[in-house]
N, C-alpha and C positions, 0 to 999 in steps of 0.2 A: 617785460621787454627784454628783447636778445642784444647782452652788449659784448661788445669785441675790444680787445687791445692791440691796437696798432705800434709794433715798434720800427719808427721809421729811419734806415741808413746809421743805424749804433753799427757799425763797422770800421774796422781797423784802416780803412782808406785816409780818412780825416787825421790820423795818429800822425801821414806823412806829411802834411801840409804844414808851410810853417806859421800860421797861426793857430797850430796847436794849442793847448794852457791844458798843465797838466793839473793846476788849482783848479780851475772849472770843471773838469772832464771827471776827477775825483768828485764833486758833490755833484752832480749832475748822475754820475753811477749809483751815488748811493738813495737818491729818488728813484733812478728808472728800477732799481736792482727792489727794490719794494714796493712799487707799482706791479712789479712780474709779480711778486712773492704774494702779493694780495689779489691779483687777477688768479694766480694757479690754487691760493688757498677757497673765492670764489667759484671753481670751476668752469673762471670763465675760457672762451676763445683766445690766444695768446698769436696773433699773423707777425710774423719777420717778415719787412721789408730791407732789402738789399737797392743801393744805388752803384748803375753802370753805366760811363758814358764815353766819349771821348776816342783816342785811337787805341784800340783794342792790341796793346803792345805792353810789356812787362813794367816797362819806365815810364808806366800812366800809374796812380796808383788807384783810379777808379773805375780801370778795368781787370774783365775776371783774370785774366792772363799776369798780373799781376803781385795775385795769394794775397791782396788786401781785401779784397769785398767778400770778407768773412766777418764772423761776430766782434766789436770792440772785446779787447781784452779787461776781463773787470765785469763783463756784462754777466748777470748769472744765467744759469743755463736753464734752456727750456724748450720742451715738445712744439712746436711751431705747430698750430693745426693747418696752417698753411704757409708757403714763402714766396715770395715775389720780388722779383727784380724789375727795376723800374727804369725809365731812361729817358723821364723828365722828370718835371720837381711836382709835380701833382702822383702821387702812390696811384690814385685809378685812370691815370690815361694807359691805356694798352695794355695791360696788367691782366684783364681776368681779374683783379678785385672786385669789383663792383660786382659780377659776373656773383662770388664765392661770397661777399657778404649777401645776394639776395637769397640764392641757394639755400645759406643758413640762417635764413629768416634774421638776420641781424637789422637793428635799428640803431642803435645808438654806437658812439665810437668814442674810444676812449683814445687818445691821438699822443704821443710821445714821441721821441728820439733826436736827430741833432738834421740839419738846424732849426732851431728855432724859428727864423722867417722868413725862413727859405721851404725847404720841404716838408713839414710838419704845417707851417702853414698855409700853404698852396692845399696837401693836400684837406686842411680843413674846413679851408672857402670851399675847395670843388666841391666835397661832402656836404656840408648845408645843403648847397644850392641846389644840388641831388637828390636832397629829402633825408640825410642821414642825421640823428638829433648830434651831435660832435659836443664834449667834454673835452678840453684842449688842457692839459695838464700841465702848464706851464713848467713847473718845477723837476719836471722830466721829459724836459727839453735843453738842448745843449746849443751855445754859439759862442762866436769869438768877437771879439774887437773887429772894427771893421774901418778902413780908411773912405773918410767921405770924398766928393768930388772937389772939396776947397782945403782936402789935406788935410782937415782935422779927424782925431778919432772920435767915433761912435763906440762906449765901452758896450761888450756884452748886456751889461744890465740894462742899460739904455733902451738895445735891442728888443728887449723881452719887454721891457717895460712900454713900447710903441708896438707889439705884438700882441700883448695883453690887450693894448689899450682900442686897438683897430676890431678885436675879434669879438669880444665879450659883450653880450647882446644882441648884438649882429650876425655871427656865424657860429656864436659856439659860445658855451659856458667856459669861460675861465675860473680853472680849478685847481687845487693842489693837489698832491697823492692823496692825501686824508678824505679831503672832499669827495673826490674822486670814485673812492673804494666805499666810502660812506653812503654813497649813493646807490652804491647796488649792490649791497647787505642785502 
């Protein structure tokens, strides 16, 4: 089986936001940062997704005109067999992904990057539903505290923890780095 590593919006846009946490973003790097290390030491496919949206003005920081929708800083570095920039929360709407993982006979997806149940997620539903078997790597995925609609906060963990909970069995194995890499030894 042909499997690929998706690293989805780990860019320095999110750095500007103020629900930042730089305690999360640190152990969140040092998953994805071994997720790469064990995809590059696999041979497998390593795809950089970039997120672009919004008005295409320097004082967006999610647009390119900006110099933030580059690599998070921390991220380690790596040959992208391909990069895409996206400009919704699903990685294969409009992209040419889908397009590039049939091309390379890819079946399975190994799914990362920030946020967690936002675009990582999205793109994991759409890929199931597409036929792509999806390994959703929890632990190298990144999100923030989030204010709910009665004012109370939703911690990060939370987040994950009802992302996990929605996806696993359903649309995708919920896995750790270890699992993950364990898998396509």
């Amino acid at each position: 089986m042909h499997t690929c590593l998706l690293v989805i919006d780990a860019q320095e846009s999110f750095r500007q936001r103020p629900s930042w946490n730089e305690p999360l973003a640190s152990s969140y790097l040092l998953q994805q940062n071994a997720l790469i290390a064990g995809a590059q030491a696999r041979g497998l496919p390593i795809v950089r997704i970039f997120h672009s949206d919004g008005p295409e003005e320097a004082g967006n920081p999610f647009a390119v005109a900006s110099g933030f929708v580059r690599p998070l800083q921390g991220l380690a570095d790596f040959a992208a067999a391909a990069t895409f920039t996206k400009h919704r929360h699903s990685a294969l709407v409009g992209t040419g992904l889908s397009v590039w993982l049939t091309e390379n006979r890819i079946h399975k997806l190994l799914v990362s990057g920030i946020r967690t149940e936002q675009c990582c997620e999205t793109t994991a539903r759409h890929a199931s539903d597409l036929g792509w078997e999806v390994d959703y790597v929890l632990d190298a995925t990144l999100t923030f505290d989030m204010t709910q609609p009665d004012g109370q906060t939703l911690s990060a963990a939370d987040i994950k923890t009802r992302t996990a909970t929605v996806l696993d069995g359903r649309f995708a194995r919920v896995c750790t780095v270890e699992q993950a890499l364990a898998a396509v030894s």
